[in-house]
DRENLOPA-568029 format. One record per residue (C-alpha): x, y, z; residue number from 1. Coordinates in steps of 0.001 Angstrom, whole numbers, plus 500000, padded with zeros to 6 digits. Layout:
REC      c1      c2      c3    i
REC       X       Y       Z  NUM
...
! end
This chain:
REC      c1      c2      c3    i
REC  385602  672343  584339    1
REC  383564  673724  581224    2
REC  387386  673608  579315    3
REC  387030  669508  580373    4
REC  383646  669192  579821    5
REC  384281  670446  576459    6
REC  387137  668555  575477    7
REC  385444  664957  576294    8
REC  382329  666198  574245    9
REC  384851  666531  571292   10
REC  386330  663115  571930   11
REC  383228  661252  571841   12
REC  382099  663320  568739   13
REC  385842  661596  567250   14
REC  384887  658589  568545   15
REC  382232  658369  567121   16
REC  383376  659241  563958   17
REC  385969  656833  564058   18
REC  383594  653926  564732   19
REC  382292  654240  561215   20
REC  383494  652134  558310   21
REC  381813  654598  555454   22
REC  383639  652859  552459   23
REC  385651  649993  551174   24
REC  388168  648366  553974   25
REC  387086  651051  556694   26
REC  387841  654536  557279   27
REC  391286  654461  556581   28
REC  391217  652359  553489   29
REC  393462  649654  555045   30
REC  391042  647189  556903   31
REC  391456  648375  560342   32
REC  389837  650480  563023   33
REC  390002  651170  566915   34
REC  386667  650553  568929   35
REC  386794  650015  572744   36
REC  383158  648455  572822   37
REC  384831  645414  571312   38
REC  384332  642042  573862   39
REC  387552  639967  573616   40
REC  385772  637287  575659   41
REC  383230  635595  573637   42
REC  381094  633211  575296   43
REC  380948  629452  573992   44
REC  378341  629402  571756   45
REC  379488  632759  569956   46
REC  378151  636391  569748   47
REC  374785  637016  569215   48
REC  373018  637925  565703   49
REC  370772  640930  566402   50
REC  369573  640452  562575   51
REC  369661  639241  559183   52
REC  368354  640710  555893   53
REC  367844  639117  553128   54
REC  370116  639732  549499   55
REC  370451  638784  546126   56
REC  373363  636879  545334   57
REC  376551  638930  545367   58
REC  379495  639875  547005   59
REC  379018  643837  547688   60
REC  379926  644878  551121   61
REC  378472  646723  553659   62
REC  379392  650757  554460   63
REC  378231  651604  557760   64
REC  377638  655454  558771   65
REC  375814  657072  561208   66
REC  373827  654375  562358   67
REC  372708  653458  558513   68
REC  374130  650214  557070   69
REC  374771  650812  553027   70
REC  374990  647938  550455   71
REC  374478  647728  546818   72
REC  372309  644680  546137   73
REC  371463  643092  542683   74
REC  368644  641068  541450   75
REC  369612  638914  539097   76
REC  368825  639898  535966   77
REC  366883  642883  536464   78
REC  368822  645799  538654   79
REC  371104  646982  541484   80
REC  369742  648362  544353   81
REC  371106  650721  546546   82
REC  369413  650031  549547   83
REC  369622  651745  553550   84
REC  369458  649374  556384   85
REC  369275  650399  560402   86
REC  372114  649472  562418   87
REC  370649  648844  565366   88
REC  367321  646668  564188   89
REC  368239  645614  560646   90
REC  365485  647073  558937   91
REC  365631  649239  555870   92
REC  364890  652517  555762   93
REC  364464  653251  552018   94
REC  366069  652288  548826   95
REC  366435  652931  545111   96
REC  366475  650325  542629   97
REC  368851  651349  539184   98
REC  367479  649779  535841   99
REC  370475  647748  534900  100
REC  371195  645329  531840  101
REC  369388  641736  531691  102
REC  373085  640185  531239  103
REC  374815  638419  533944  104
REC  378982  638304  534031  105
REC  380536  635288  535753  106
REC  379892  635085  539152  107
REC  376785  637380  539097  108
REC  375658  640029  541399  109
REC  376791  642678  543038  110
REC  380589  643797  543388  111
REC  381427  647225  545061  112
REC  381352  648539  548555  113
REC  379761  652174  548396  114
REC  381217  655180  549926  115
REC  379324  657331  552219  116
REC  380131  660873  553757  117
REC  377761  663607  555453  118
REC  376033  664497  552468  119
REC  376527  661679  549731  120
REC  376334  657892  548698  121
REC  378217  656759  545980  122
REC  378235  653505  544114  123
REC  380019  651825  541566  124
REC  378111  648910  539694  125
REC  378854  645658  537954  126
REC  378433  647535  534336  127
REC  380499  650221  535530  128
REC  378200  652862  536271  129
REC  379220  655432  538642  130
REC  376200  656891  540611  131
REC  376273  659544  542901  132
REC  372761  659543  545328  133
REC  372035  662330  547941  134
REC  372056  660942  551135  135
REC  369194  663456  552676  136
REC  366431  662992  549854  137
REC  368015  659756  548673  138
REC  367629  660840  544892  139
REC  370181  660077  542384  140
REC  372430  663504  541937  141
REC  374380  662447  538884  142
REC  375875  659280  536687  143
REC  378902  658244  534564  144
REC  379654  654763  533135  145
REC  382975  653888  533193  146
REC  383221  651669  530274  147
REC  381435  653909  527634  148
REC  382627  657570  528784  149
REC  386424  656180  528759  150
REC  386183  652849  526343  151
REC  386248  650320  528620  152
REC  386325  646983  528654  153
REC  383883  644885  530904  154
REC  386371  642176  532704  155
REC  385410  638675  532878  156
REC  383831  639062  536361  157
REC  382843  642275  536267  158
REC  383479  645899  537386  159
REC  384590  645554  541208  160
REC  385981  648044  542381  161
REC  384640  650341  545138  162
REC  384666  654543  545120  163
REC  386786  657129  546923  164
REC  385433  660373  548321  165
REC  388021  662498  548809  166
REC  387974  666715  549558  167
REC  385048  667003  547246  168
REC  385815  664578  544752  169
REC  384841  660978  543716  170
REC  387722  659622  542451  171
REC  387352  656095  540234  172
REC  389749  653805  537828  173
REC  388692  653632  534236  174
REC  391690  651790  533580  175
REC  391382  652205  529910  176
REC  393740  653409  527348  177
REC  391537  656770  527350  178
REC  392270  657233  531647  179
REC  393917  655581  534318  180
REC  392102  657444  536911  181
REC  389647  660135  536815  182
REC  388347  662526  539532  183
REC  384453  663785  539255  184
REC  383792  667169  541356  185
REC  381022  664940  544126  186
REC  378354  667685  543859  187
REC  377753  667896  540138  188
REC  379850  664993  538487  189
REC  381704  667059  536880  190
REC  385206  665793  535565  191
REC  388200  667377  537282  192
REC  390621  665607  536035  193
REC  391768  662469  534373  194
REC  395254  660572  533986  195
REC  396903  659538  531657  196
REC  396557  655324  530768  197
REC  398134  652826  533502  198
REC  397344  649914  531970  199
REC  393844  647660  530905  200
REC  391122  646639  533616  201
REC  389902  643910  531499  202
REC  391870  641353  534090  203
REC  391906  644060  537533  204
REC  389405  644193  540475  205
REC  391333  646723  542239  206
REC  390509  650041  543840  207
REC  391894  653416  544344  208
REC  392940  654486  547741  209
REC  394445  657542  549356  210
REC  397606  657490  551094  211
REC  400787  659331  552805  212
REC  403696  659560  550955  213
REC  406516  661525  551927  214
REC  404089  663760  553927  215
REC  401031  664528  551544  216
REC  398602  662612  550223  217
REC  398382  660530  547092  218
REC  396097  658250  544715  219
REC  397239  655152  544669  220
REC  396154  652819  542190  221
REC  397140  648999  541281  222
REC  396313  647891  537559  223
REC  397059  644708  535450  224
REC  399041  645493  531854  225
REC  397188  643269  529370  226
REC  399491  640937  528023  227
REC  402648  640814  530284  228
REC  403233  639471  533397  229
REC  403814  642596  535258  230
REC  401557  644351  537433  231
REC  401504  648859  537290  232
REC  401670  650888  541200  233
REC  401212  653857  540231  234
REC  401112  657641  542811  235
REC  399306  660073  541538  236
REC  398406  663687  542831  237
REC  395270  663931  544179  238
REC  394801  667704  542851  239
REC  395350  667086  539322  240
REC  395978  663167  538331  241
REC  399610  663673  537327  242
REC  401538  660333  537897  243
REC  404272  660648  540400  244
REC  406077  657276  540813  245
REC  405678  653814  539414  246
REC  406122  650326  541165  247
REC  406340  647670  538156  248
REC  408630  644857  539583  249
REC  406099  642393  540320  250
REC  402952  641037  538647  251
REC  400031  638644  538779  252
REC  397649  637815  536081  253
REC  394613  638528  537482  254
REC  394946  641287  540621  255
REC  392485  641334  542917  256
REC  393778  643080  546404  257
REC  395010  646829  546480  258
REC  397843  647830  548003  259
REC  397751  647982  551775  260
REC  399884  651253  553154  261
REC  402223  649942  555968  262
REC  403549  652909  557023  263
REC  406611  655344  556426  264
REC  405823  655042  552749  265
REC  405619  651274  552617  266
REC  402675  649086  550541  267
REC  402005  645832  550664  268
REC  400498  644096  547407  269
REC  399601  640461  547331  270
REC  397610  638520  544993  271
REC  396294  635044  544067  272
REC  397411  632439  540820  273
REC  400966  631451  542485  274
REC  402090  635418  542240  275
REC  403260  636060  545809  276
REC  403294  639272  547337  277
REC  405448  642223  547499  278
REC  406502  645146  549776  279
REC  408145  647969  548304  280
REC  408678  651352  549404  281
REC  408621  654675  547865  282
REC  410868  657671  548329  283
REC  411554  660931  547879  284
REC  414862  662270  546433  285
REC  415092  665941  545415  286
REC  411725  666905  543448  287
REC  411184  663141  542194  288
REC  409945  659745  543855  289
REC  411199  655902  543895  290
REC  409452  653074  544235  291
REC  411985  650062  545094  292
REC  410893  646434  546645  293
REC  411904  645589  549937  294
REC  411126  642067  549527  295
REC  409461  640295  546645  296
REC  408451  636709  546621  297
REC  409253  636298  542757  298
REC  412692  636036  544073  299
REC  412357  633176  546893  300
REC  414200  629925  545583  301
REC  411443  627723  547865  302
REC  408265  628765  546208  303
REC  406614  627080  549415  304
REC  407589  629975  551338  305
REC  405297  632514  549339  306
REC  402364  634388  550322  307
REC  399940  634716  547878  308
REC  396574  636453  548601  309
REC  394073  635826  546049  310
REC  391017  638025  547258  311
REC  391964  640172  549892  312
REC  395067  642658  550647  313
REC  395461  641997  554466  314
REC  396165  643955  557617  315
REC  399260  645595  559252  316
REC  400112  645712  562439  317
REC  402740  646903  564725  318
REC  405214  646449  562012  319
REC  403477  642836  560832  320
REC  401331  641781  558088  321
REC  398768  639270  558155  322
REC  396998  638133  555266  323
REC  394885  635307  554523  324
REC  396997  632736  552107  325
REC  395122  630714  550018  326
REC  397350  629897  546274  327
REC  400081  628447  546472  328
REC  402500  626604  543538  329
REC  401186  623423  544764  330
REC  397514  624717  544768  331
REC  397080  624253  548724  332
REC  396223  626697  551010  333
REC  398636  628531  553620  334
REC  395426  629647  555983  335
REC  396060  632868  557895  336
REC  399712  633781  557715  337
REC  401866  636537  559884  338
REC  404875  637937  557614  339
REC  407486  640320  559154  340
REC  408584  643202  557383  341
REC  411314  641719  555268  342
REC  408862  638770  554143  343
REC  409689  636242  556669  344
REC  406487  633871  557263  345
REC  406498  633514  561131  346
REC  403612  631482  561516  347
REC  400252  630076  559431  348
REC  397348  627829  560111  349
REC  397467  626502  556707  350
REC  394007  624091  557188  351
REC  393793  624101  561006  352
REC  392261  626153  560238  353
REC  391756  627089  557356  354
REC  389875  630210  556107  355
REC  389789  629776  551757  356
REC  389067  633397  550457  357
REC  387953  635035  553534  358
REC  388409  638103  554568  359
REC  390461  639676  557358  360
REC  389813  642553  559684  361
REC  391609  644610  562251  362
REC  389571  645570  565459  363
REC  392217  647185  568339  364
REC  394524  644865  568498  365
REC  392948  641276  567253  366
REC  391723  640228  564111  367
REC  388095  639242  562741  368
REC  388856  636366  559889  369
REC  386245  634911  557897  370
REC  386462  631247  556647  371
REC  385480  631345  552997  372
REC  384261  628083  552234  373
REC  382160  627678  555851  374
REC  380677  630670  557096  375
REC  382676  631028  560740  376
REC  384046  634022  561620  377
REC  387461  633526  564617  378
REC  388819  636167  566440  379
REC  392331  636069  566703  380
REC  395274  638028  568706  381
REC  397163  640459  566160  382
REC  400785  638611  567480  383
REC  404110  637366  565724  384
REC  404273  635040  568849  385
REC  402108  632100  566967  386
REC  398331  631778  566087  387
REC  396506  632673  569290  388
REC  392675  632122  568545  389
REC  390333  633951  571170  390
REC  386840  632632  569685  391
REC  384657  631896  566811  392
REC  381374  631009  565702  393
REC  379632  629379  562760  394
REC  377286  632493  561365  395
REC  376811  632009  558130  396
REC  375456  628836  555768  397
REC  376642  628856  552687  398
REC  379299  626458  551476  399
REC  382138  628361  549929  400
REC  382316  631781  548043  401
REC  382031  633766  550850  402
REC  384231  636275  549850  403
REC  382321  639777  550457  404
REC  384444  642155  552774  405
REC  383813  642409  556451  406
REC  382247  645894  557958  407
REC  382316  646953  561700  408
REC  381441  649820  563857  409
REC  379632  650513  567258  410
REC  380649  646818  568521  411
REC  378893  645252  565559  412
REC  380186  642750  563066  413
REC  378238  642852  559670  414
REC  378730  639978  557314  415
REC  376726  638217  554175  416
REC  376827  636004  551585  417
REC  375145  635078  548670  418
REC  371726  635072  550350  419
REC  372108  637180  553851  420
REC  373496  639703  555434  421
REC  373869  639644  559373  422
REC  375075  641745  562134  423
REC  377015  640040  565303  424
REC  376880  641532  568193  425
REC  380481  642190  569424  426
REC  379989  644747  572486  427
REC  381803  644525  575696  428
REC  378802  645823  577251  429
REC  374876  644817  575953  430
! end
């Protein structure tokens, strides 16, 4: 009895765990999680909003840990804030306010998703400033900037991407001709290492992730070459930066999504401005590793039947991908598409309906998708077998740019735009 008692203590304590979405796309780094408080029955006029807080204009996302909702807000103008919200009644608990340049890039406010473990909060600004806050006291620990330490260039919409915490490290994408990548030791910012140039950010939003590949774990990290039409996947070695493999056979000029791992050493990569997407797959042979595409949309004859992804990098499922399609050759919009592993499109709502830039989720086994350009959020059955929507609701106001990632954990949905962030309640149980 105590040896049972014992063992469900340590599954809840897992569970949990695994409810959290603590950085960019969710604990795993891939948009999906497992929560058996989800309802797959909504009722007619939608969930309910338990809250809403009000932001500056932006398109930061929400971490979510231990009951503590994380965002990096921006007024315009004048700073990004870091600022700590309550799960459960939407109000904030503290925040710290960064002094930040007067200057606004295209599309202003703020960009990144933080990353949160037990004893850290990390954040990545619009000016490329790394900060590092202790999550206990919640005073700032230590600070980098991107663009001066490593020459950078500030892109056209700004620095976007979102940190890793990984073993100890914070590990971030310079993407200058100085570093590809570089790892800071999380306690004292300290650099650990950094690798060697993968290409030029000025015209990539991406982010660095941490996969399996042939058993371990690797960086992996997507960045535009300045100049060509081709589009750098690089592996790296988590423990020292070294590059192990390259993917180069596909490009787009301006990537936004990173690469989604699809298991047995498969990504995904899609992206927006007519470039399609790709799935390659990387192996092992003797001491060294290959990268080679499984399919690639660059080589379709009907253009019609690409993929292309402009803002988000999708979700995989029981051997399927579903991503939201929105640019096409013919500029229209392919809506929420399912794609089989060798690229086959086996269904899409192109506009009925349609869902512009939104983002897509995995919770169990349906998916959360947010229309772009109107604020309401479906839930649909993660199936090949046609688009099967269970429910939606209207939950947001604003009339297009919606863009900002999803966040869920603990059967709540939180979303925002440009002016407010809200949290749906999607609990089996109230």
């Amino acid at each position: 009895m105590r040896t049972c008692v014992a063992f469900l203590a340590v599954l809840m304590v897992c569970g949990a765990a695994l409810a959290d979405w603590p950085q960019f796309m969710g604990p795993d780094r891939n948009s999906a999680t497992s929560d058996s408080k989800l309802n797959h029955v909504w009722p007619a006029d939608g969930p309910k909003v338990l809250w809403q807080f009000d932001l500056g204009p932006g398109f930061g996302a929400a971490a979510i840990s231990d009951g503590k909702v994380y965002i990096l807000d921006r007024a315009a103008g004048k700073e990004e804030i870091l600022r700590c919200i309550d799960l459960a009644g939407g109000k904030e608990d503290w925040h710290l306010a960064y002094e930040e340049t007067n200057k606004e890039v295209s599309y202003g406010g703020s960009r990144s998703t933080p990353a949160v473990d037990d004893k850290y909060i990390v954040t990545v600004g619009c000016y490329g400033v790394v900060r590092c806050v202790d999550k206990a006291t919640h005073q700032l620990v230590w600070t980098h900037n991107l663009l001066t330490d490593f020459d950078g260039k500030l892109p056209v919409w700004g620095v976007s991407q979102s940190p890793l915490i990984y073993k100890g490290m914070v590990i971030v994408a310079p993407q200058s001709e100085k570093a590809g990548v570089v790892a800071y030791d999380q306690a004292t910012g300290k650099i650990l290492w950094q690798s060697e140039s993968i290409g030029s950010w000025d015209t990539s939003y991406a982010s660095p992730g941490i996969c399996k590949v042939a058993g371990s774990d690797q960086v992996v990290m997507l960045c535009q070459v300045t100049g060509k039409k081709r589009t750098n996947i690089v592996g790296m070695d988590p423990a020292s930066g070294k590059i192990l493999w390259k993917f180069d056979k596909w490009g787009c000029g301006i990537p936004i999504p990173s690469p989604l791992p699809c298991g047995q050493d498969r990504f995904f990569v899609t992206g927006g401005y007519e470039a399609g997407s790709v799935l390659f797959q990387v192996e092992k042979k003797d001491d060294n590793f290959v990268a080679a595409a499984i399919f690639n949309d660059k080589d379709r004859a009907d253009k019609q039947d690409m993929i292309s992804g402009h803002m988000h990098a999708g979700v995989f499922y029981n051997d399927h991908i579903y991503v939201n399609g929105n640019s096409v050759q013919n500029k229209g919009s392919q809506g929420l598409a399912c794609l089989d592993l060798t690229g086959k499109v086996l269904w899409k709502t192109a506009k009925a309906p349609a869902f512009e830039m939104g983002d897509v989720i995995r919770v169990d086994d349906v998916l959360l998708a947010m229309d772009g350009s109107s604020g309401t959020v479906r839930m649909v059955q993660a199936t090949p077998d046609g688009y099967k929507q269970l429910g939606e609701v209207k939950v947001l106001d604003q009339k297009k740019g919606i863009w900002a990632c999803m966040a869920y954990s603990d059967g709540k949905l939180i979303v925002r735009d440009d002016k407010v962030m809200k949290c749906l309640d999607l609990r089996l149980d109230k």
